[in-house]
GUVO-837641 format. One record per atom (N, C-alpha, C): residue in three letters; x, y, z. Coordinates in steps of 0.2 Angstrom, whole numbers, plus 2048, in hexadecimal, padded with zeros to 3 digits. Layout:
! GUVO-837641
alaXYZ/...
//
This chain:
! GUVO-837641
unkC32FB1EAC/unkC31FAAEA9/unkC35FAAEA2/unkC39FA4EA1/unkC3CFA2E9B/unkC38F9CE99/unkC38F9EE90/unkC32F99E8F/unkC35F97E88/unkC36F92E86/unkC39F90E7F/unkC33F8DE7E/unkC32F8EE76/unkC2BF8BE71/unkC2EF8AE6A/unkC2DF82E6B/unkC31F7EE66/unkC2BF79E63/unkC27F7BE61/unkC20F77E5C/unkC21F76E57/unkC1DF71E53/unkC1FF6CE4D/unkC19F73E4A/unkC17F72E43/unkC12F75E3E/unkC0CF73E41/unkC07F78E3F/unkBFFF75E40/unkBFEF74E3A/unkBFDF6FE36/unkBFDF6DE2F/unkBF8F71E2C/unkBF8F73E29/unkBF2F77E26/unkBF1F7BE26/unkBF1F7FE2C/unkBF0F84E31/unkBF7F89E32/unkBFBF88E34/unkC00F8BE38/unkC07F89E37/unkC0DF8DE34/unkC12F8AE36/unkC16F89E3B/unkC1CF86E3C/unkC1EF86E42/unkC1FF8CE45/unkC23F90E42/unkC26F98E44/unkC1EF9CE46/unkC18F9CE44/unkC12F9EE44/unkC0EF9CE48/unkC0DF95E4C/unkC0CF94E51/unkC10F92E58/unkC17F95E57/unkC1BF98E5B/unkC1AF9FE5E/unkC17FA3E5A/unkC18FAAE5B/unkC12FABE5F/unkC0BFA6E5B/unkC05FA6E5F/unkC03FA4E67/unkC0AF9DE67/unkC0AF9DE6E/unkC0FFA2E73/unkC13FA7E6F/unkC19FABE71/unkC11FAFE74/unkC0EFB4E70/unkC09FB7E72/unkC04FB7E77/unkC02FB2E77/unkBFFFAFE7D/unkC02FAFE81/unkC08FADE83/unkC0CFADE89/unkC0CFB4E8D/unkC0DFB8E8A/unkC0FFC0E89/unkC09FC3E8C/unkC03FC1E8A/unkBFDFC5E8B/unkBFDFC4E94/unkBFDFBDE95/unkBFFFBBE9E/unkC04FBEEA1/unkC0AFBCE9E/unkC12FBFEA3/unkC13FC1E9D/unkC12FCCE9C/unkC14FCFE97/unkC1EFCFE95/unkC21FCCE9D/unkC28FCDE9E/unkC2AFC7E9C/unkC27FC0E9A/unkC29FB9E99/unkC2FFBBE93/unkC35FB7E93/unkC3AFB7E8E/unkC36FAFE8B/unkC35FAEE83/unkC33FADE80/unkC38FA9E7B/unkC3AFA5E78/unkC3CFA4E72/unkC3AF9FE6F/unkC39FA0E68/unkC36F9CE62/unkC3BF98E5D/unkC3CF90E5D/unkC40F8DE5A/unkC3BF8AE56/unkC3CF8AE4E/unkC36F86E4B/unkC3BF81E47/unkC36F7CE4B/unkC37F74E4A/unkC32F71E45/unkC36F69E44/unkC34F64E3E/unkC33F5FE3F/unkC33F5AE3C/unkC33F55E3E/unkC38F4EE37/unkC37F54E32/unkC3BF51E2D/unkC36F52E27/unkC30F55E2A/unkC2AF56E22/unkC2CF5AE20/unkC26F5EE1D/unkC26F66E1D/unkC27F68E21/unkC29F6CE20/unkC2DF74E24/unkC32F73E28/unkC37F6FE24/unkC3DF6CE2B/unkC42F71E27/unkC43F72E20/unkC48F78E1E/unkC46F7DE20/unkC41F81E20/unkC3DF85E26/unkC40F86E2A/unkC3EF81E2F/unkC40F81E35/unkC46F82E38/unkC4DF7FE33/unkC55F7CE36/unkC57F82E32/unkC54F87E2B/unkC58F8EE2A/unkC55F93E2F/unkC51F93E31/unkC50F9AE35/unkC52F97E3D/unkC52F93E3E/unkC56F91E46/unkC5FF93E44/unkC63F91E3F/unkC6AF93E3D/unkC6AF9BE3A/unkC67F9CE38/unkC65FA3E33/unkC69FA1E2F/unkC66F9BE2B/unkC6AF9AE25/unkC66F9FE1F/unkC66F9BE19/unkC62F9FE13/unkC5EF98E0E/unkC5AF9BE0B/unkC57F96E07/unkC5AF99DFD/unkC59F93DFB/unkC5AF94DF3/unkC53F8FDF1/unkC51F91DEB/unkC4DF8DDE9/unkC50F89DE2/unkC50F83DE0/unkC52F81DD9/unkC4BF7EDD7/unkC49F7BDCF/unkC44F78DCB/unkC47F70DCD/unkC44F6CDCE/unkC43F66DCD/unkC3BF5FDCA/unkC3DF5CDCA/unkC36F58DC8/unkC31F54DCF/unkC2CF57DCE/unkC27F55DD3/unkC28F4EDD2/unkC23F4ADD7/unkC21F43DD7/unkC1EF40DCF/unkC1CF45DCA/unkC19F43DC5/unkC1DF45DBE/unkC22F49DC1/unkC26F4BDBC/unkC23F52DB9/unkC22F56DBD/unkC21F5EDBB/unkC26F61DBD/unkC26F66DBC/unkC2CF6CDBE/unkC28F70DC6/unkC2BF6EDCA/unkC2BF73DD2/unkC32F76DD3/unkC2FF7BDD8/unkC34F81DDC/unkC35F7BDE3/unkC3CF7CDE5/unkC3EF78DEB/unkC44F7EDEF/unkC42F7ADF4/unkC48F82DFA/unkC4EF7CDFB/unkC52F7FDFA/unkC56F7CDFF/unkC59F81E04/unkC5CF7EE0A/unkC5EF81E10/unkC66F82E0F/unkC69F87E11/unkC71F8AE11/unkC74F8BE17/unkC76F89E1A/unkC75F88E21/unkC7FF8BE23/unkC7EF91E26/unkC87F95E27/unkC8CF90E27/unkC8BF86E2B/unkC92F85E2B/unkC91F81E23/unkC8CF83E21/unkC8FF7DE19/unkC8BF79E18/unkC86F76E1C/unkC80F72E1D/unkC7BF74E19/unkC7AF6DE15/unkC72F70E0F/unkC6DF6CE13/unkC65F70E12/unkC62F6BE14/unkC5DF6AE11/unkC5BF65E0F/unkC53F62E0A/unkC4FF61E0D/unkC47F61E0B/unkC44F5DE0D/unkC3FF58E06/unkC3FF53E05/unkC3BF51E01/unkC34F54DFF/unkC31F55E05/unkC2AF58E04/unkC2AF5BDFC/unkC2FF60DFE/unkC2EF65DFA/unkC30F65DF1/unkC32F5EDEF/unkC34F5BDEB/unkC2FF54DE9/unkC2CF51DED/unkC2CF4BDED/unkC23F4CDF2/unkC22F4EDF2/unkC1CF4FDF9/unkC15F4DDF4/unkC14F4BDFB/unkC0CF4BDF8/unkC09F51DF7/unkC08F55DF9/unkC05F5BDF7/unkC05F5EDEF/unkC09F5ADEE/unkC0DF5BDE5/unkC08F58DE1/unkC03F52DE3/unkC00F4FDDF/unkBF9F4FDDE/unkBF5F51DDB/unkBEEF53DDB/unkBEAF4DDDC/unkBE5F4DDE3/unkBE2F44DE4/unkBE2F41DE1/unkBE0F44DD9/unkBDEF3EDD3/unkBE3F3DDD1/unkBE8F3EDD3/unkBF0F3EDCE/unkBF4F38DD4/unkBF2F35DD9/unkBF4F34DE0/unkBF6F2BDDD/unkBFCF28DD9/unkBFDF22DD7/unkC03F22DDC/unkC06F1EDE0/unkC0EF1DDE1/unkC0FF17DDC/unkC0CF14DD7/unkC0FF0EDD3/unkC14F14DCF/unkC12F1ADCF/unkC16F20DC8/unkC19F25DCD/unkC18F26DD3/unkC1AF2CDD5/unkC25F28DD6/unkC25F2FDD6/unkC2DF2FDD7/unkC30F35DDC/unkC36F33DDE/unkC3BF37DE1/unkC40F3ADDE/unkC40F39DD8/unkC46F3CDD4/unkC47F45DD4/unkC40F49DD4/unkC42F4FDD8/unkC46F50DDF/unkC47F4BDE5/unkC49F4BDEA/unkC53F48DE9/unkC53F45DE5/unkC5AF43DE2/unkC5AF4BDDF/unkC57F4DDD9/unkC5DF56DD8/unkC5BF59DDB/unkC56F59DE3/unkC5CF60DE8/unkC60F5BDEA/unkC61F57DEB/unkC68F54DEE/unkC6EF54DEA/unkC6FF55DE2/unkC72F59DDE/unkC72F5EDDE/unkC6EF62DE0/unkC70F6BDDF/unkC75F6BDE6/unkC71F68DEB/unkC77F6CDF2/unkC7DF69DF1/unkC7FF63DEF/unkC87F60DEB/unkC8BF66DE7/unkC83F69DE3/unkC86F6FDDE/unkC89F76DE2/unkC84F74DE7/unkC86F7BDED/unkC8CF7BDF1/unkC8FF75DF0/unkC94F75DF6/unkC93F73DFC/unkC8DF6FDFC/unkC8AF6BE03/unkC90F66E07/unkC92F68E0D/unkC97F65E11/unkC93F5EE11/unkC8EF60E16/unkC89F5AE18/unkC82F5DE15/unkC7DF54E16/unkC75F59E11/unkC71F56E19/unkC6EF58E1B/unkC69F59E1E/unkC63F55E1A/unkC5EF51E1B/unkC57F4DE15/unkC54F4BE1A/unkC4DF51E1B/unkC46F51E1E/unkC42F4AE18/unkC41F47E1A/unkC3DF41E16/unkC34F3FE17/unkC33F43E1C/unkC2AF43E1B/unkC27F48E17/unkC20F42E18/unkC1BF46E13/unkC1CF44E0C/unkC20F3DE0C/unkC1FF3CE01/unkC18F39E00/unkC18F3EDF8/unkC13F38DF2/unkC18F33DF1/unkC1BF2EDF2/unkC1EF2BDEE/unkC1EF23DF3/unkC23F1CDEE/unkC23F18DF0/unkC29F12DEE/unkC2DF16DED/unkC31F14DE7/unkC38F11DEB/unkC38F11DF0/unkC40F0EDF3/unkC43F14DF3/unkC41F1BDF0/unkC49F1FDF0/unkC4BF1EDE7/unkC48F1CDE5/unkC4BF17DDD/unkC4BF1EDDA/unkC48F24DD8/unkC48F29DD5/unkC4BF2EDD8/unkC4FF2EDDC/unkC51F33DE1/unkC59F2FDDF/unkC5AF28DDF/unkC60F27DDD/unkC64F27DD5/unkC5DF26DD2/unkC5DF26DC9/unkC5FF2FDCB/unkC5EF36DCB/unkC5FF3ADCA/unkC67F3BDCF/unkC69F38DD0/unkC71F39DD2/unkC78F33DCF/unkC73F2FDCA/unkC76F2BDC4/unkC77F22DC6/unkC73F22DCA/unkC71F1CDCD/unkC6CF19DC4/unkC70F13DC1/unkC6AF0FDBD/unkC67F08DC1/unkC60F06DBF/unkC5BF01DC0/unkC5BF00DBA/unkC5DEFADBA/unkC5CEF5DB3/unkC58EEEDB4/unkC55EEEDAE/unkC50EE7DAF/unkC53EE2DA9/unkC4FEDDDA9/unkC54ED6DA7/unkC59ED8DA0/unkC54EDFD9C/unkC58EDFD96/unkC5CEE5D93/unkC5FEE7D9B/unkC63EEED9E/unkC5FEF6D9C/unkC59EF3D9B/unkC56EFAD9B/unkC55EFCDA1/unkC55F05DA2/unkC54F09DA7/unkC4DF08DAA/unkC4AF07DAF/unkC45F05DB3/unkC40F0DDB3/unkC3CF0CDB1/unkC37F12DB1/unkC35F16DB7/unkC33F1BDBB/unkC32F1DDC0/unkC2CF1BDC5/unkC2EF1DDCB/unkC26F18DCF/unkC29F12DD3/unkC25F0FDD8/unkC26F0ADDA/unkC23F04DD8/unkC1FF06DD3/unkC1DF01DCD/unkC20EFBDC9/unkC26F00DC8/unkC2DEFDDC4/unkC30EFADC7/unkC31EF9DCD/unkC36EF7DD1/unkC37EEFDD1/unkC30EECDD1/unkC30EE5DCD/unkC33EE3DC9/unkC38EE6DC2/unkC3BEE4DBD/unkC40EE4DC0/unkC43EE5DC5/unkC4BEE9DC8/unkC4CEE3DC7/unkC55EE1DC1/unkC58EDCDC3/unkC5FEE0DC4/unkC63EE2DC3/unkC69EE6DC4/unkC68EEFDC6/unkC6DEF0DCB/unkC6FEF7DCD/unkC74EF9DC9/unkC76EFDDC8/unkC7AF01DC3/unkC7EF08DC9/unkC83F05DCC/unkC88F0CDCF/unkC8BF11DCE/unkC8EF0ADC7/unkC93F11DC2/unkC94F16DC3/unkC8DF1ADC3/unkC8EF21DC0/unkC8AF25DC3/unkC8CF22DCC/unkC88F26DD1/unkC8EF2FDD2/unkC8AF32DD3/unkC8CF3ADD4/unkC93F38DD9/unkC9AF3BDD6/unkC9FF37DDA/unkC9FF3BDE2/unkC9CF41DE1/unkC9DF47DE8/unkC99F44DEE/unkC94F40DEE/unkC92F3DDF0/unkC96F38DF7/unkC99F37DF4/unkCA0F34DF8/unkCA4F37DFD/unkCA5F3DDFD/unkCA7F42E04/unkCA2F47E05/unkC9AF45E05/unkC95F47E09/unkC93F46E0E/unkC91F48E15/unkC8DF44E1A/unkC86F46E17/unkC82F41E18/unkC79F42E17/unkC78F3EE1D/unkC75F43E20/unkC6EF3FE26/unkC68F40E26/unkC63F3CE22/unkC5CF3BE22/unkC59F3BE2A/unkC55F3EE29/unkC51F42E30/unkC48F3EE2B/unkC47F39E30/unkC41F36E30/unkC3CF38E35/unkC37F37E32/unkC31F39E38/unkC2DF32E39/unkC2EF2DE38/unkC2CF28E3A/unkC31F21E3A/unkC2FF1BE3C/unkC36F19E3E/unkC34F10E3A/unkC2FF12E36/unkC2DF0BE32/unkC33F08E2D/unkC33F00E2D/unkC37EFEE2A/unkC34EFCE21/unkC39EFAE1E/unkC38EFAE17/unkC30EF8E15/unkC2FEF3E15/unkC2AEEBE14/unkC27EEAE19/unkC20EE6E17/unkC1BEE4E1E/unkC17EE7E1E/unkC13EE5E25/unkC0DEEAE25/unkC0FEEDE2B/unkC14EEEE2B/unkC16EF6E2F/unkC1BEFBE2B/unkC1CEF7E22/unkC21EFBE1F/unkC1CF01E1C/unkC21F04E15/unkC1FF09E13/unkC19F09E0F/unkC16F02E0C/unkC12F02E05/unkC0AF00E0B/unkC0CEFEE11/unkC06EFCE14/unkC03F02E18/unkC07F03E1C/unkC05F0AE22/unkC03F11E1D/unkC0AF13E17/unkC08F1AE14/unkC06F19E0E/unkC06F12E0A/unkC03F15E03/unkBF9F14E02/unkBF7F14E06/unkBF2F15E05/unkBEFF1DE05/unkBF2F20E09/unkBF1F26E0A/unkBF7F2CE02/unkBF9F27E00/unkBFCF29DF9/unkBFAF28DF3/unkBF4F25DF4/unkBEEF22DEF/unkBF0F1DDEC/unkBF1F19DF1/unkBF4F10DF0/unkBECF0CDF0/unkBE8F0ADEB/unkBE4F05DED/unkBE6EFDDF2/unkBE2EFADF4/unkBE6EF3DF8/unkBE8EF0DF3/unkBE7EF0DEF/unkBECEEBDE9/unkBF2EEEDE5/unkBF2EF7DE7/unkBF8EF8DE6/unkBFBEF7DEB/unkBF9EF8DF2/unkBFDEF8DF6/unkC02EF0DF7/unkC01EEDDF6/unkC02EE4DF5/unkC09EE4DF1/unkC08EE9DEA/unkC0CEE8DE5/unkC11EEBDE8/unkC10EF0DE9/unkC15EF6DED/unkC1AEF4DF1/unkC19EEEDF7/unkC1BEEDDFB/unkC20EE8DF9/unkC1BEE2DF4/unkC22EDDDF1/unkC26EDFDEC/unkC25EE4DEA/unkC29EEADE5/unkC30EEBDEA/unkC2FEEFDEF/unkC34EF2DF4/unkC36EEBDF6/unkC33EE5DF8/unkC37EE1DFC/unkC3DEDCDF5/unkC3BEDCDF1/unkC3FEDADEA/unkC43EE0DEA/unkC44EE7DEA/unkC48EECDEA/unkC4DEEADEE/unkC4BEE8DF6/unkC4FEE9DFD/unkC53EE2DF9/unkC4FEDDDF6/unkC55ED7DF7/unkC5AED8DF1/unkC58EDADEC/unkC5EEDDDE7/unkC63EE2DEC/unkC60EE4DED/unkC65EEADF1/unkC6BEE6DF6/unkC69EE1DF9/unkC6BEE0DFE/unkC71EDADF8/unkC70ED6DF5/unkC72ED2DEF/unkC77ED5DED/unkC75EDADE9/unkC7EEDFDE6/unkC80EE3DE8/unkC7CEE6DEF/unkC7FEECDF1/unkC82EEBDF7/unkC80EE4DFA/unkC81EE2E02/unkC7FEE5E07/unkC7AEEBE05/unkC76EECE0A/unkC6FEEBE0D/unkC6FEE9E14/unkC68EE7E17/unkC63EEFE18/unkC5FEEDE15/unkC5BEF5E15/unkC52EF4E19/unkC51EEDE17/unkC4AEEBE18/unkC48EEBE20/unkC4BEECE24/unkC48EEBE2B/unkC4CEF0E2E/unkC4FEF6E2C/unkC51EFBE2F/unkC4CF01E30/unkC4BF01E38/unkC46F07E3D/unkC46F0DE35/unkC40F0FE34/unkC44F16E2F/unkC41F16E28/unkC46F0FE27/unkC46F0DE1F/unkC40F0DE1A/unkC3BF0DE1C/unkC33F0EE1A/unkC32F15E18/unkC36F1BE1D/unkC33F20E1D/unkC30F23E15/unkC2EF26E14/unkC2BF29E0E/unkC2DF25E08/unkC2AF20E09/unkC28F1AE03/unkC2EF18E04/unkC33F17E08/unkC38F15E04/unkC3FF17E05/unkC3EF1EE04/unkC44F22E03/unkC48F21E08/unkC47F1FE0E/unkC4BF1FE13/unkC51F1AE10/unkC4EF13E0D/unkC52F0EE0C/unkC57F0FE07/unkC52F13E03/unkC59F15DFC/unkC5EF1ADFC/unkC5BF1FE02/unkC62F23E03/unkC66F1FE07/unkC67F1BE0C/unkC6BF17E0F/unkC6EF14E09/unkC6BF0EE06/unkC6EF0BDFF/unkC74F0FDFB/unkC6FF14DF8/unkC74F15DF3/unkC79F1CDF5/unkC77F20DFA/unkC7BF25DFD/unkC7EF27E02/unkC7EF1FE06/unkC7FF1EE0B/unkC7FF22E12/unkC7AF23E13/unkC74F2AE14/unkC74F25E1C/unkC72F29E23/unkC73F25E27/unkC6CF29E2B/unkC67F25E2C/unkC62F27E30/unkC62F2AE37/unkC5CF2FE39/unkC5DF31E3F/unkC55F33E3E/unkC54F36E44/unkC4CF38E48/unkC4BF3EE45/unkC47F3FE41/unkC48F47E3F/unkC4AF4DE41/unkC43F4BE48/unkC44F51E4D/unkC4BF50E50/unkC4FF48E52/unkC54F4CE56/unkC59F4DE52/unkC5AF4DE4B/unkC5DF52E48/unkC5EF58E49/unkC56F58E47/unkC55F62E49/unkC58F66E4F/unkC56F60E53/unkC58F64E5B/unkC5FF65E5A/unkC64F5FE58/unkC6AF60E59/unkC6DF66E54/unkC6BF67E4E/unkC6CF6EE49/unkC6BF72E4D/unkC64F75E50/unkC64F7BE54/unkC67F7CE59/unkC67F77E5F/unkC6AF75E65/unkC68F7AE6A/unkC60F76E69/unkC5CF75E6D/unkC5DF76E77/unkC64F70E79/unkC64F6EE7D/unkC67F75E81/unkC6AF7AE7C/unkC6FF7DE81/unkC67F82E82/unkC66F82E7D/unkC5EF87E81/unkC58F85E84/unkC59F7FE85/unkC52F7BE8A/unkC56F7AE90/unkC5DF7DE91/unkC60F7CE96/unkC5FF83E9C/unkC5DF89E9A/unkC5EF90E9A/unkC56F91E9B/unkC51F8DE9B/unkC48F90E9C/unkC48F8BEA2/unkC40F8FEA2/unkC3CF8DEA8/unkC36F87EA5/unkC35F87E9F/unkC2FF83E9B/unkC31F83E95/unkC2EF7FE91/unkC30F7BE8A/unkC27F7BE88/unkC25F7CE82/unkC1EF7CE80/unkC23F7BE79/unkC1FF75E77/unkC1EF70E71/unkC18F6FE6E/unkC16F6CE69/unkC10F6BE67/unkC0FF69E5E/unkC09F6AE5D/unkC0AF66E56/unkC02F67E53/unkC01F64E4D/unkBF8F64E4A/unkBF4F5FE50/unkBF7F5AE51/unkBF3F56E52/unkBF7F51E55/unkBF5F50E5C/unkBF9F4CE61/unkBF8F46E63/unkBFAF3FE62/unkBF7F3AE64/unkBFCF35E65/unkBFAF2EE64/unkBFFF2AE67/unkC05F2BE62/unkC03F28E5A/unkC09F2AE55/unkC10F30E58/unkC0EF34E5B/unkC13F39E5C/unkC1AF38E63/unkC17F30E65/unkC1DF2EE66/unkC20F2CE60/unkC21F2CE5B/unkC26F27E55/unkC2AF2EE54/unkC2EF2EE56/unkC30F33E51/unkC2CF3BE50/unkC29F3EE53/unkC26F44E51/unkC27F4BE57/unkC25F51E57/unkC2BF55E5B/unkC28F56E61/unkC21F55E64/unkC22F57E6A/unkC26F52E6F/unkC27F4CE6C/unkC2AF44E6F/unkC31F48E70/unkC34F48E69/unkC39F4BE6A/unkC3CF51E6F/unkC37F57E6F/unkC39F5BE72/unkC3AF5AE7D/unkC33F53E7C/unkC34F50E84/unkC37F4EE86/unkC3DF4BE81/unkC42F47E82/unkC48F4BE86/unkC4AF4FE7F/unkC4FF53E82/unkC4EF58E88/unkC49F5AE89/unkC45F60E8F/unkC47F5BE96/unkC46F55E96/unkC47F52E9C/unkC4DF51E9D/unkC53F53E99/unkC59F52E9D/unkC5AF55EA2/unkC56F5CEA2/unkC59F62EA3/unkC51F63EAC/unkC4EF5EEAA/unkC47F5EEB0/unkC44F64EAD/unkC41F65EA7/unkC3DF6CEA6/unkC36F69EA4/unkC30F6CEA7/unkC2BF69EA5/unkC28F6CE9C/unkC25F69E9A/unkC22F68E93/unkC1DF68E92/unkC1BF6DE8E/unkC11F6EE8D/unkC10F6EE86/unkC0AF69E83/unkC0BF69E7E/unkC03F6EE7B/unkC05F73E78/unkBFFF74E73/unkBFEF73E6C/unkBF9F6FE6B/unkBF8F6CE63/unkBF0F6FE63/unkBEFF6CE5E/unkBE9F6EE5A/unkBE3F6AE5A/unkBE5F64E5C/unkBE0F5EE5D/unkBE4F58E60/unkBDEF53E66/unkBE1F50E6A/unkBDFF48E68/unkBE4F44E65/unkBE2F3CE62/unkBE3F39E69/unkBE0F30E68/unkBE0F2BE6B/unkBE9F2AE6E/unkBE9F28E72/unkBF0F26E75/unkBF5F2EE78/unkBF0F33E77/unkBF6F39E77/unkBF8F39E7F/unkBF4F35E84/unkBF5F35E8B/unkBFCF30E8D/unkBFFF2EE87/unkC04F2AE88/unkC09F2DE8A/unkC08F35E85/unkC0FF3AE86/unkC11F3EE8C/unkC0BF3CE91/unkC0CF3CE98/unkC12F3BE9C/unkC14F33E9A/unkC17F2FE9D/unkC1FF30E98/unkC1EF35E95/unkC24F35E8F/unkC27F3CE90/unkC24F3FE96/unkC28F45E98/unkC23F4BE94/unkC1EF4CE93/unkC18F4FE93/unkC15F52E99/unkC15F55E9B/unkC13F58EA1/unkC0AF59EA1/unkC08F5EE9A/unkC03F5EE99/unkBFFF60E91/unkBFAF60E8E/unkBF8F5FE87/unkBF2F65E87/unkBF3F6BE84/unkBEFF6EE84/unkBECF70E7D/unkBE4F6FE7D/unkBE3F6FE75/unkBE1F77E72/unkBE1F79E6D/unkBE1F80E69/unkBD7F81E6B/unkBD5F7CE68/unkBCEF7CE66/unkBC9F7DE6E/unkBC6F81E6E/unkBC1F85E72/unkBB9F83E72/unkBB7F7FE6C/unkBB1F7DE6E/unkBB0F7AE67/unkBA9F79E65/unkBA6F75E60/unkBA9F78E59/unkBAAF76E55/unkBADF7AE4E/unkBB0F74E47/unkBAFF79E44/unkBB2F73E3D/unkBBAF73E3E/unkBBBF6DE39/unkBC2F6FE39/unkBC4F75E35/unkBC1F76E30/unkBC3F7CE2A/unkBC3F82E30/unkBBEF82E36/unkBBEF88E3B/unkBC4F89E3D/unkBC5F83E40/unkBCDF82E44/unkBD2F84E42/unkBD2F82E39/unkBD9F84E35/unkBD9F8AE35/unkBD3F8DE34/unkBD4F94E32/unkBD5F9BE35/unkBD5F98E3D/unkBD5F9CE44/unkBDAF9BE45/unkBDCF94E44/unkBE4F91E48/unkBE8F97E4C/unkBEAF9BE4A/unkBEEFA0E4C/unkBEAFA4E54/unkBE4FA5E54/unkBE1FAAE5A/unkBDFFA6E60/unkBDEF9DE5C/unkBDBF99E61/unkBE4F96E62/unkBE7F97E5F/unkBECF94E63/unkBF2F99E69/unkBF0FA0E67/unkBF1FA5E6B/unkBEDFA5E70/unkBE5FA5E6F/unkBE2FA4E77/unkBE3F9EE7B/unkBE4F99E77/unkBE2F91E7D/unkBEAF94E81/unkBF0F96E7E/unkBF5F97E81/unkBF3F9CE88/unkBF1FA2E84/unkBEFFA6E8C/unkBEBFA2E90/unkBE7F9EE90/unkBE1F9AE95/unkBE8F95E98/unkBEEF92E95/unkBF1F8DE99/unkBF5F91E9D/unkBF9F99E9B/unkBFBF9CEA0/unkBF9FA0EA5/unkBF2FA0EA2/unkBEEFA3EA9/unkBEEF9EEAF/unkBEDF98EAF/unkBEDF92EB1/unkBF2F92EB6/unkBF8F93EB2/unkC00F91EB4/unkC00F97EB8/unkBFFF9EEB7/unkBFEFA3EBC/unkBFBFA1EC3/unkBF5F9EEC2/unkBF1F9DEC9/unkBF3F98ECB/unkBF6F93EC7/unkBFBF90ECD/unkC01F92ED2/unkC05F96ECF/unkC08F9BED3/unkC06F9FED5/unkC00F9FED7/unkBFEFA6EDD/unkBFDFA0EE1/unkBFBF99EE0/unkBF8F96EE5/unkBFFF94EE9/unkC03F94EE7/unkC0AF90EE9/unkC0CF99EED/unkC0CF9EEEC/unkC0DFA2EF1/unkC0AFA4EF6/unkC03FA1EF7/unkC00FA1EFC/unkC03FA0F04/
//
């Protein structure tokens, strides 16, 4: 039996490489002879550099940049043998960065995520690869484009402060004195959701609340970016406000297309195609995906969707193991899903589940292959 295992991260709990191994083990313990291979996938959050250096056996670097509040953090970037740099916001720009009580997008900024986009230019980045999930911020990209020489000026040509708070004053763009390297780069942004700018399906209504947006910052927020979208669109001629994507991490989506001419894509089938995926799901007998937490959302853009997509070209069935089972996950049935098996074994906290993650996600594996076993003896009968 050939068995490719290609799962997202268990957040919290497990990374991708980590609860690959868990289900590589499991598998092992039923069919000790099973060939087994672990690709660790993303979706465009955290651990997509992760994931796209050790699938290439690329290398990481780290450089200092400025958090979402403007402190000094450690950030990886990805080196990839044909010349490919890859970023991910998280790791600059993330939530994780900001202590609850610290948790404002009217102040948070991108402008750490703009200098690793400077340092890979400084590295000799053919093309840059930009995982965009997971931000504290809400800013359009406006601090991600200020650190690459992009200015924001308000009525009395003053520099626009950082945060999506500022973004109200915006009366002029300033290009001048964009990074000129910039201009024989490809950048593809790898999104994990597929929201547009504004609205109550855009960035400031669906994720800034969970950024420590109150409802009346959310309100601002939203007409802040949509006054951004229409400057933008005004002197720069580009439409940003209703493109699938453009919402992604406050924003960022729209201002990398604006001002870096950055072209969006699905995170995960970025991923796939960097690893290449297909020529290996072409070559097994079963595909095993999976994620923290499965539910309708993971048709948007997330990896076990993606991995069902491509697995069906090829007719390979799909089993997904995650960590816990949400409302709509029966959807992924009809979307090339074969079957959804959850880690968790009986009553427990979540702090339990985190903390096990790695034994319960090895044993629920051996309980699905015992399973898949005793189907096969009944087909040889």
């Amino acid at each position: 039996m050939k068995v490719l295992i290609a799962v997202d991260s268990f957040k919290g709990s497990l990374s991708s490489q980590q609860a690959g191994e868990a289900i590589s083990q499991g598998i092992k313990r039923v069919y000790p002879n099973a060939e087994t291979r672990v690709i660790p996938m993303a979706d465009g959050g955290e651990g997509t550099v992760e994931a796209i250096v050790k699938a290439t056996q690329g290398k990481k670097i780290y450089t200092t940049v400025n958090s979402p509040l403007g402190e000094q953090v450690e950030a990886p970037i990805g080196l990839l043998p044909d010349g490919t740099a890859v970023i991910e916001m998280a790791a600059a720009s993330g939530l994780p960065l900001v202590p609850v009580e610290k948790r404002n997008p009217l102040l948070t900024t991108t402008y750490g995520t703009g200098e690793l986009i400077k340092k890979a230019l400084d590295l000799g980045a053919k093309e840059i690869l930009i995982g965009i999930g997971g931000s504290a911020t809400n800013d359009g990209g406006a601090g991600m484009a200020q650190a690459l020489g992009v200015k924001f000026l308000d009525e009395k040509g003053q520099e626009l402060s950082w945060g999506g708070g500022a973004l109200s004053k915006l009366k002029k763009i300033d290009m001048s004195n964009v990074d000129p390297r910039l201009s024989s780069v490809k950048i593809t942004v790898m999104c994990d959701v597929d929201n547009p700018l504004c609205g109550l399906k855009g960035a400031s209504y669906v994720f800034g609340p969970q950024k420590g947006a109150t409802p009346e910052m959310v309100k601002i927020l939203d007409s802040n970016l949509a006054h951004f979208a229409q400057i933008i669109k005004e002197q720069l001629g580009i439409e940003v406000a209703e493109v699938p994507g453009a919402g992604a991490a406050g924003g960022l989506g729209a201002g990398l297309m604006a001002f870096l001419g950055a072209k969006l894509k699905s995170g995960v089938e970025a991923i796939l195609d960097v690893v290449g995926f297909e020529e290996m799901a072409s070559n097994v007998d079963l595909v095993i995906t999976g994620e923290g937490r499965i539910d309708a959302q993971s048709l948007h853009g997330k990896v076990p969707y993606g991995i069902a997509k491509r697995a069906a070209k090829f007719d390979k069935p799909v089993i997904a193991i995650v960590g816990s089972i949400g409302p709509g996950a029966e959807s992924l049935y009809e979307r090339g899903i074969n079957s959804i098996m959850t880690i968790v074994n009986g009553p427990m906290t979540l702090e339990d589940s985190l903390a096990k993650a790695y034994d319960l996600t090895l044993e629920a594996t051996e309980r699905l292959f015992r399973s898949i076993k005793v189907g096969q003896i009944l087909l040889g009968r």
